[in-house]
PABA-33942 format. One record per residue (C-alpha): residue number from 1; y, z, x; residue in one letter. Coordinates in steps of 0.05 Angstrom, whole numbers, plus 5000, padded with zeros to 4 digits. Layout:
REM PABA-33942
<node><resi>NUM</resi><y>Y</y><z>Z</z><x>X</x><resn>A</resn></node>
...
This chain:
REM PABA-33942
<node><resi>1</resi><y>7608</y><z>8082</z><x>9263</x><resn>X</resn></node>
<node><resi>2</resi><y>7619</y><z>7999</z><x>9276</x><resn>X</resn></node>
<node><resi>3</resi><y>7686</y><z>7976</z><x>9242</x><resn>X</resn></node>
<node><resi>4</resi><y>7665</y><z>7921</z><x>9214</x><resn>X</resn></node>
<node><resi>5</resi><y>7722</y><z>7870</z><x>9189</x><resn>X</resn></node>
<node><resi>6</resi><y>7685</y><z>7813</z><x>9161</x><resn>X</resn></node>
<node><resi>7</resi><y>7608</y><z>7792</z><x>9152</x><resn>X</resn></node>
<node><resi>8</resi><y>7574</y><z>7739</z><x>9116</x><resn>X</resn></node>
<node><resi>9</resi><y>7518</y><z>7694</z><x>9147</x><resn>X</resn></node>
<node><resi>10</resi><y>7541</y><z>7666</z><x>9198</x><resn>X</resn></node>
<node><resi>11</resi><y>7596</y><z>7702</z><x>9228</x><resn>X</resn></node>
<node><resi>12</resi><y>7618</y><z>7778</z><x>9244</x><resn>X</resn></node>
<node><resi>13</resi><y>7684</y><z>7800</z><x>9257</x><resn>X</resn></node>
<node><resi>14</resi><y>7690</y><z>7886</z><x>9289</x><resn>X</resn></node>
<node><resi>15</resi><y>7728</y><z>7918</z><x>9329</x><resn>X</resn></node>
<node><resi>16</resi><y>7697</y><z>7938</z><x>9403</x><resn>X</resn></node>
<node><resi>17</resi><y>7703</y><z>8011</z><x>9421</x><resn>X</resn></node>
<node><resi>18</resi><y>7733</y><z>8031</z><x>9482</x><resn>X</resn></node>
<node><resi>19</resi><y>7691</y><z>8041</z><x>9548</x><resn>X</resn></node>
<node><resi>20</resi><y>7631</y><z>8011</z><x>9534</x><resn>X</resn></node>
<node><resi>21</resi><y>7607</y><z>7940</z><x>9558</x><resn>X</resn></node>
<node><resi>22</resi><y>7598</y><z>7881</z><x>9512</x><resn>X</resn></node>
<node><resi>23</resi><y>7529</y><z>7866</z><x>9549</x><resn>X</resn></node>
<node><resi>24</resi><y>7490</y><z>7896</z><x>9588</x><resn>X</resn></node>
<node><resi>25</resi><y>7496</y><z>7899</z><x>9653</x><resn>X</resn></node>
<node><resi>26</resi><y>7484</y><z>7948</z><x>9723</x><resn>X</resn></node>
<node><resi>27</resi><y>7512</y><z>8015</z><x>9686</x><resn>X</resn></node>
<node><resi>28</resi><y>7451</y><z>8016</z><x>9639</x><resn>X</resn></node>
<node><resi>29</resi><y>7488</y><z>8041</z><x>9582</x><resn>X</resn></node>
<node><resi>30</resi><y>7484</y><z>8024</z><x>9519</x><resn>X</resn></node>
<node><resi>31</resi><y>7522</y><z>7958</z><x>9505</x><resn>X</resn></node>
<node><resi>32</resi><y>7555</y><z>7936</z><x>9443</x><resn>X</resn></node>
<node><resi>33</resi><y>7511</y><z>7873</z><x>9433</x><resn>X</resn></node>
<node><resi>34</resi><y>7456</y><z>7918</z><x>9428</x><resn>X</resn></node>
<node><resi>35</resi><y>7495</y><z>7957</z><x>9378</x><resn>X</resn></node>
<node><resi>36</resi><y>7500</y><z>7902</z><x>9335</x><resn>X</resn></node>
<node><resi>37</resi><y>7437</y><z>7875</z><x>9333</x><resn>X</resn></node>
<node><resi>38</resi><y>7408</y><z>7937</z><x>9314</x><resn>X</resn></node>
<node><resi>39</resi><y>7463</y><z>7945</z><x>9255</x><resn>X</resn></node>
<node><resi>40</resi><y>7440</y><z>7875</z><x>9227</x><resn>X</resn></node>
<node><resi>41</resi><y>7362</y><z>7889</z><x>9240</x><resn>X</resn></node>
<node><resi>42</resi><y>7370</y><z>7954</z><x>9200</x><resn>X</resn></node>
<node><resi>43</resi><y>7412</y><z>7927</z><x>9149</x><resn>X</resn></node>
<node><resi>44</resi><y>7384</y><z>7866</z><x>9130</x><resn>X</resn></node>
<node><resi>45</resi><y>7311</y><z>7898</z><x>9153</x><resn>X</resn></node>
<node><resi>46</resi><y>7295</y><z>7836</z><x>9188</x><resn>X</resn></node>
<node><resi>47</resi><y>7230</y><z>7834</z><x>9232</x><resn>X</resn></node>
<node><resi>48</resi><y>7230</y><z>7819</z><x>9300</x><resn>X</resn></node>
<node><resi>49</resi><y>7290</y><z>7805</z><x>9357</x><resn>X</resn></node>
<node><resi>50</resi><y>7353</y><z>7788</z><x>9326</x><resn>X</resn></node>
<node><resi>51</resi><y>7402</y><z>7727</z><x>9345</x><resn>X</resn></node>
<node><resi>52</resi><y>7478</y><z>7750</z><x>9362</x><resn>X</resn></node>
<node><resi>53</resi><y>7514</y><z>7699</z><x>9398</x><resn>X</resn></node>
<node><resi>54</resi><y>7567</y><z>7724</z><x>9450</x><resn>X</resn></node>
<node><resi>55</resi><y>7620</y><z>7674</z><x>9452</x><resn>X</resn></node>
<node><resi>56</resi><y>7685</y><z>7714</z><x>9488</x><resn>X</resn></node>
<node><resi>57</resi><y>7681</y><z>7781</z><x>9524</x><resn>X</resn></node>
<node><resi>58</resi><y>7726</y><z>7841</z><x>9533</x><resn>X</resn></node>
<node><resi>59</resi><y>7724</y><z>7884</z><x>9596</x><resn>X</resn></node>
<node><resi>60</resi><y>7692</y><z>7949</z><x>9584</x><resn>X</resn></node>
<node><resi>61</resi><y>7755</y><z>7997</z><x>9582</x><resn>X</resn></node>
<node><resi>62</resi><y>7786</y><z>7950</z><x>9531</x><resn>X</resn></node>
<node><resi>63</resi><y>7778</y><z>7962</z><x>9455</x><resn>X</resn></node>
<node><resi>64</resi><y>7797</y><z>7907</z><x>9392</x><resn>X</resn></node>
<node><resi>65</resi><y>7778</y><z>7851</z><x>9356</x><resn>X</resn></node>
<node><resi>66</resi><y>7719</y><z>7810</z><x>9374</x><resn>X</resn></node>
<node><resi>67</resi><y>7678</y><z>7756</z><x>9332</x><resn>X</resn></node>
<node><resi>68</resi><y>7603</y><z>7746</z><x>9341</x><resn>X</resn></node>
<node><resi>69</resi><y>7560</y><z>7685</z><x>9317</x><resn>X</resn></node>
<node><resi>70</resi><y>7485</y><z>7697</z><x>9277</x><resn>X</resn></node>
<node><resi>71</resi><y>7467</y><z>7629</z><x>9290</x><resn>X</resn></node>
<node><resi>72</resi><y>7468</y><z>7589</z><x>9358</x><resn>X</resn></node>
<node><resi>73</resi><y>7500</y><z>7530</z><x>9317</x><resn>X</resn></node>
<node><resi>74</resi><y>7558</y><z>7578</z><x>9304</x><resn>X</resn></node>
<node><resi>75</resi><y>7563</y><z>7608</z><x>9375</x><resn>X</resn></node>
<node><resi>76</resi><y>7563</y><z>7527</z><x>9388</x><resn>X</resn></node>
<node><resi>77</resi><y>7628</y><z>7514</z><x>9349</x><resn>X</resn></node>
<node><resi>78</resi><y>7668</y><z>7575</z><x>9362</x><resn>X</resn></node>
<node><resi>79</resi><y>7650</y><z>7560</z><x>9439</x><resn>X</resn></node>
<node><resi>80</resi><y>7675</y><z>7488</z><x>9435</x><resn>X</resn></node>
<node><resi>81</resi><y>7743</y><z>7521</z><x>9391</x><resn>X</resn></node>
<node><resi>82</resi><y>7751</y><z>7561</z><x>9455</x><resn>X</resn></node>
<node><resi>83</resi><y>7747</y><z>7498</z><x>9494</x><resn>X</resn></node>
<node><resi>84</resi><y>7792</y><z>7462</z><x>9454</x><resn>X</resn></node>
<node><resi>85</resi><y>7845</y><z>7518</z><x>9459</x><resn>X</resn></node>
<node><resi>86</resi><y>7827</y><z>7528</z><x>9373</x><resn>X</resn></node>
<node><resi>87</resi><y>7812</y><z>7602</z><x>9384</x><resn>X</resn></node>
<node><resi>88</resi><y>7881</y><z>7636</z><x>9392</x><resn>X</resn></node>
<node><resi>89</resi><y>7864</y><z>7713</z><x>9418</x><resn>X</resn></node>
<node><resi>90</resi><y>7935</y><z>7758</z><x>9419</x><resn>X</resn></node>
<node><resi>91</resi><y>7939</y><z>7819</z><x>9450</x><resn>X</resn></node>
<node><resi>92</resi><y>7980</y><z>7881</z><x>9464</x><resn>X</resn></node>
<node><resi>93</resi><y>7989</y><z>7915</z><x>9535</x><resn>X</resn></node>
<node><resi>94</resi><y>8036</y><z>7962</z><x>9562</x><resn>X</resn></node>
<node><resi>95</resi><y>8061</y><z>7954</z><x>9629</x><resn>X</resn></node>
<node><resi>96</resi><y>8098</y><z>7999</z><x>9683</x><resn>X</resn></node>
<node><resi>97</resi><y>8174</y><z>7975</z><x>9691</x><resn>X</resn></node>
<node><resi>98</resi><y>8224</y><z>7937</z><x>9659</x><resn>X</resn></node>
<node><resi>99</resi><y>8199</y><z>7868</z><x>9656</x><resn>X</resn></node>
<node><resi>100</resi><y>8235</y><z>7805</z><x>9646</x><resn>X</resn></node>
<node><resi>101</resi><y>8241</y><z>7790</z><x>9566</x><resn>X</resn></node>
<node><resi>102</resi><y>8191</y><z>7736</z><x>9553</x><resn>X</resn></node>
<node><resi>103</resi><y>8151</y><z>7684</z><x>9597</x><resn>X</resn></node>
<node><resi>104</resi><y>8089</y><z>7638</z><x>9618</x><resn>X</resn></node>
<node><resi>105</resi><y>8051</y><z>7656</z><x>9667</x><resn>X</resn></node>
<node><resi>106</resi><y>8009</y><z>7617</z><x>9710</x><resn>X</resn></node>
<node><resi>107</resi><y>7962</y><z>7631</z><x>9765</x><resn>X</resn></node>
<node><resi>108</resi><y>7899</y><z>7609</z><x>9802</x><resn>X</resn></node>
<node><resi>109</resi><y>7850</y><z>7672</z><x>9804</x><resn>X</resn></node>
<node><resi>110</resi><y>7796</y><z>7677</z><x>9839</x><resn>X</resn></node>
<node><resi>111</resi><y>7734</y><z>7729</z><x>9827</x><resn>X</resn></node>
<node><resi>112</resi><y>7692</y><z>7762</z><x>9881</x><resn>X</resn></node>
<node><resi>113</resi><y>7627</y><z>7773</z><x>9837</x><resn>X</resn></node>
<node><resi>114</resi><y>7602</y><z>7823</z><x>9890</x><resn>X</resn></node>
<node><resi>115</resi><y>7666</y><z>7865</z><x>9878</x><resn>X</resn></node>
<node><resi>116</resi><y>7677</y><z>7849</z><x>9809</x><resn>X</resn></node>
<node><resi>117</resi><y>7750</y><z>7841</z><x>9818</x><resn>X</resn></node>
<node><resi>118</resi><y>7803</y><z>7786</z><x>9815</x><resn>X</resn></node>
<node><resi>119</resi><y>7857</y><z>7765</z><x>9849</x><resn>X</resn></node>
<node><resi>120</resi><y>7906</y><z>7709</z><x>9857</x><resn>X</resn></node>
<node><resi>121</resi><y>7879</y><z>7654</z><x>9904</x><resn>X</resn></node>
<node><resi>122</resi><y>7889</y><z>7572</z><x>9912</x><resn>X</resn></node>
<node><resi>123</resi><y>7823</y><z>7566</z><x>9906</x><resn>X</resn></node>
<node><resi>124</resi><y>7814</y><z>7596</z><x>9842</x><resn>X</resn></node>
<node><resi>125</resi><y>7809</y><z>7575</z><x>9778</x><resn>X</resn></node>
<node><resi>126</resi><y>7878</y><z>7562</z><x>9728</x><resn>X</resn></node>
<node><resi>127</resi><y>7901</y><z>7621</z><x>9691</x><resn>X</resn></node>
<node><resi>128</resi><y>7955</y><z>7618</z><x>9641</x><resn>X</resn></node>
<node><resi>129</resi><y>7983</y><z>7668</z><x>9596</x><resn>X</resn></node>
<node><resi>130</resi><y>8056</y><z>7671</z><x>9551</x><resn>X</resn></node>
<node><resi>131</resi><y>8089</y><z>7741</z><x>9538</x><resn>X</resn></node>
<node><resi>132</resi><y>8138</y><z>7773</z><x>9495</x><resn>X</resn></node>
<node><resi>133</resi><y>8180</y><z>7843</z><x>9510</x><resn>X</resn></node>
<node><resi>134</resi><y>8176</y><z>7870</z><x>9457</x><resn>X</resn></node>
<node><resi>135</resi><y>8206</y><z>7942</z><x>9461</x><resn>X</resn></node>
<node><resi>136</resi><y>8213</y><z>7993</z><x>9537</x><resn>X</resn></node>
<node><resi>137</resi><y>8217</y><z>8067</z><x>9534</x><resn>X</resn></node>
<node><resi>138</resi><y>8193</y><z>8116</z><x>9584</x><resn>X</resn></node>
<node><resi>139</resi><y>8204</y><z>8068</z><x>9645</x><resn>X</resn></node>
<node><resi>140</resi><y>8138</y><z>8027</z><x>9601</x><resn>X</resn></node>
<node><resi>141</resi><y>8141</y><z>7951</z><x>9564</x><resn>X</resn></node>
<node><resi>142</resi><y>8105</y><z>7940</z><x>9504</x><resn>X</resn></node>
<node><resi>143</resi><y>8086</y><z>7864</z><x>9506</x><resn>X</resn></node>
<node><resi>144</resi><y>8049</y><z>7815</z><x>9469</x><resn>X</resn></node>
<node><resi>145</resi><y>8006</y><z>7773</z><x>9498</x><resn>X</resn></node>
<node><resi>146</resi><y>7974</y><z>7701</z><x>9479</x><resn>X</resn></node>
<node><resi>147</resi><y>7920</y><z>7683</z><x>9523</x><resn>X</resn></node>
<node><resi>148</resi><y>7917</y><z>7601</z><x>9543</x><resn>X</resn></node>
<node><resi>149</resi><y>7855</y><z>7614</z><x>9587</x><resn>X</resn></node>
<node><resi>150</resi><y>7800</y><z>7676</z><x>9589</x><resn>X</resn></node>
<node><resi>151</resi><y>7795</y><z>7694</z><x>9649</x><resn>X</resn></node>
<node><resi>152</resi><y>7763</y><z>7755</z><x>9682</x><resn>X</resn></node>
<node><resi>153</resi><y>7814</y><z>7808</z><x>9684</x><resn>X</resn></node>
<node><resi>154</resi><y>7859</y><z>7747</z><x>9664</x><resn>X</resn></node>
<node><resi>155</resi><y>7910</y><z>7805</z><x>9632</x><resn>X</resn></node>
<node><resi>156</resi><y>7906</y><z>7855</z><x>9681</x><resn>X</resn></node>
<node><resi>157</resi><y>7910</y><z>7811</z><x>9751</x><resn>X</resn></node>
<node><resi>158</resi><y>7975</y><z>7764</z><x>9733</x><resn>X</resn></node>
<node><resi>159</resi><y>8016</y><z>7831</z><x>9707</x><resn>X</resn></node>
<node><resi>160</resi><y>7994</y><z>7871</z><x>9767</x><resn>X</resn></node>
<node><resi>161</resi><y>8015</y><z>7814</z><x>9818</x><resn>X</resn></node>
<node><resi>162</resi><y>8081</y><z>7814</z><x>9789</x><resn>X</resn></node>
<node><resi>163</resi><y>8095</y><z>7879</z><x>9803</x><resn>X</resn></node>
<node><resi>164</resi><y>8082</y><z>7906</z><x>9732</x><resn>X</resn></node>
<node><resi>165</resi><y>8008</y><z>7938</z><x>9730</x><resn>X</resn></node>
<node><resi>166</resi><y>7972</y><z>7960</z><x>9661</x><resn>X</resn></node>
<node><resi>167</resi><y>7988</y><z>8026</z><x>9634</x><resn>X</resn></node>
<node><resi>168</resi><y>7914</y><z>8063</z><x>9661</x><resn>X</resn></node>
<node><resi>169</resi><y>7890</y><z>8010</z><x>9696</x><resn>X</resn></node>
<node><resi>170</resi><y>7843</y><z>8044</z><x>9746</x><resn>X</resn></node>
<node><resi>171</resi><y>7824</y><z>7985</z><x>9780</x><resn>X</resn></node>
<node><resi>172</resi><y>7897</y><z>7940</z><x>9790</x><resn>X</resn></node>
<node><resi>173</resi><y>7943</y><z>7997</z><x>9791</x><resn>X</resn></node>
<node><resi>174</resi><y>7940</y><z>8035</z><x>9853</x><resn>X</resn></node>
<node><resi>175</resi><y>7990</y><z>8089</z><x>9814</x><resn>X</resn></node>
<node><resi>176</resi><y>7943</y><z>8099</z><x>9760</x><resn>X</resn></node>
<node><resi>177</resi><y>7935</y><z>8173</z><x>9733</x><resn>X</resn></node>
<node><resi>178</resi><y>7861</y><z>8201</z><x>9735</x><resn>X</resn></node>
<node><resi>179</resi><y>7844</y><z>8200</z><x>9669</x><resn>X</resn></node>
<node><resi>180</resi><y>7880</y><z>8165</z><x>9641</x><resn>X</resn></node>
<node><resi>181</resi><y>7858</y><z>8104</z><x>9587</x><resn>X</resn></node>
<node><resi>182</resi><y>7883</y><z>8026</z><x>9602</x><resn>X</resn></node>
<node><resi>183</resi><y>7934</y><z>8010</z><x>9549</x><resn>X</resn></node>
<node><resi>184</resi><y>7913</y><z>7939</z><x>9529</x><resn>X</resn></node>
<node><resi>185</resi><y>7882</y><z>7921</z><x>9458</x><resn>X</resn></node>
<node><resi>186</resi><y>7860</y><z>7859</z><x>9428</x><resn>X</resn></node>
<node><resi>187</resi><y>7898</y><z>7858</z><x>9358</x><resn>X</resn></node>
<node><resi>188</resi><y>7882</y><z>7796</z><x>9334</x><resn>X</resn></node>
<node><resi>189</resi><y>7834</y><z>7737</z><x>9329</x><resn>X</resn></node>
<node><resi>190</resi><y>7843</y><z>7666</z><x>9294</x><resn>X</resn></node>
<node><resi>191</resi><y>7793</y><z>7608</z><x>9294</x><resn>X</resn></node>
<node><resi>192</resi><y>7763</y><z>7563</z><x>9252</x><resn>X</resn></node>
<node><resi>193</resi><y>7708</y><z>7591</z><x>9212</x><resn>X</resn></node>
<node><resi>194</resi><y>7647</y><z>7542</z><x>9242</x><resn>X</resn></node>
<node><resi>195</resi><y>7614</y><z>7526</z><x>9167</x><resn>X</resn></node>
<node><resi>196</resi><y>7669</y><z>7523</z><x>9116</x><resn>X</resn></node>
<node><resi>197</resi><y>7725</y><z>7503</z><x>9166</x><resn>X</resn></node>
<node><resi>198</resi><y>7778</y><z>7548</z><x>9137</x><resn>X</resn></node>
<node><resi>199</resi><y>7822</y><z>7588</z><x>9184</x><resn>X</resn></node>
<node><resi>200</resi><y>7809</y><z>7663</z><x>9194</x><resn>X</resn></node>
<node><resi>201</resi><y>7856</y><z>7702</z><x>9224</x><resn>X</resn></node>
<node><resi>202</resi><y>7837</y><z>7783</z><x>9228</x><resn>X</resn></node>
<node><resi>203</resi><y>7878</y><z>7843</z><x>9261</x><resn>X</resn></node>
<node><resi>204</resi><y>7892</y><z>7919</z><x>9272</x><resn>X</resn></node>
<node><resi>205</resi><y>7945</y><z>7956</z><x>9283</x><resn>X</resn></node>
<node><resi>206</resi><y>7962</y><z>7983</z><x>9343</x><resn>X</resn></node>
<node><resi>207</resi><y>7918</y><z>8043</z><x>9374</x><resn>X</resn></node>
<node><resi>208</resi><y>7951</y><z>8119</z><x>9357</x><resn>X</resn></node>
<node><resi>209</resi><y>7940</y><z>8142</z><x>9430</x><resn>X</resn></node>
<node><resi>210</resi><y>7981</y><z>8154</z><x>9491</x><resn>X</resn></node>
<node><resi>211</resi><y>8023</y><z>8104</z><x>9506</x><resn>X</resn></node>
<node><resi>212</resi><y>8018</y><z>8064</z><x>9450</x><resn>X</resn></node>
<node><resi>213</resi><y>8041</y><z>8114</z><x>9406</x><resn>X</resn></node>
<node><resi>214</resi><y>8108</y><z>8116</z><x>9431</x><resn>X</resn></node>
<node><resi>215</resi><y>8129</y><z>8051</z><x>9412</x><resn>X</resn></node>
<node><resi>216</resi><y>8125</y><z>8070</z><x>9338</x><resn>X</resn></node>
């Protein structure tokens, strides 16, 4: 069952499950892209391939909000918003350690594309991200996180370089328990809607599993 959190013609707004890609890609598995197009082509019973336009990404073991454009003039203007720095995307992590109270980060990171990991490097691109504590229990910070840039594994790379790894990251922290889930969530999207110009702003709570659930 999609979440869906807004829909009209131009523009829809769900929320990305966790563990599976937003595109297809190597794995073969389904991909939530796919999943969408097929909602619209069903609902709307519209013939032929359907247009989604992918405009930002998620890694695969994250989950939250995500906007999609019907129309390639939409996927247009929400990519330029991105551009511009109009299209603010928040999020919620929780990292091992005390860490300091608030704080920009910044960063070059560089991406091996054979490896499909990141890491800090001068000849990378800039990466910039501002934090906020906002609670620490159980030797774990809950922060919030506004993204500057979008970077691959943006979130993940800068924390983990610090000292201060994702909560389940399997792939940055080198301490991470077997099976256990990352504990980073896209809450909330704003941007301008592309048509009518008015800003949208949509967001979910928090997720109700382990570790998240003991900041409540």
């Amino acid at each position: 069952m999609i979440n869906i959190l807004y829909e009209d013609n131009h523009l829809l707004v769900v929320e990305k499950p966790v563990n599976i890609p937003v595109q297809s890609d190597s794995s073969k598995d389904m991909d939530f892209l796919t999943l969408l197009k097929y909602y619209i082509k069903n609902k709307y019973k519209k013939p032929g391939n359907v247009y989604l336009g992918l405009v930002h990404r998620l890694d695969r073991p994250v989950d939250g909000v995500m906007v999609f454009a019907k129309t390639s003039k939409c996927a247009s203007r929400l990519s330029e918003q991105i551009r511009n720095e109009e299209f603010r995307k928040t999020y919620f992590a929780i990292v091992e350690g005390n860490i300091f109270e608030s704080g920009l980060l910044k960063d070059k990171l560089l991406k091996d594309e054979c490896t499909n990991t990141v890491k800090v490097d001068n000849n990378g691109k800039d990466a910039e991200l501002y934090f906020e504590r906002i609670d620490y229990k159980d030797s774990l910070s809950l922060v919030k996180i506004n993204l500057k840039t979008g970077r691959s594994h943006q979130i993940r790379v800068q924390f983990s370089s610090r000292g201060y790894p994702l909560y389940g990251d399997h792939r940055y922290n080198k301490n991470c328990k077997k099976n256990s889930q990352i504990a980073l969530y896209a809450q909330s999207l704003s941007f301008n809607h592309p048509i009518t110009k008015e800003r949208l702003t949509y967001s979910l709570p928090l997720p109700s599993r382990y570790p998240f659930n003991i900041f409540k």
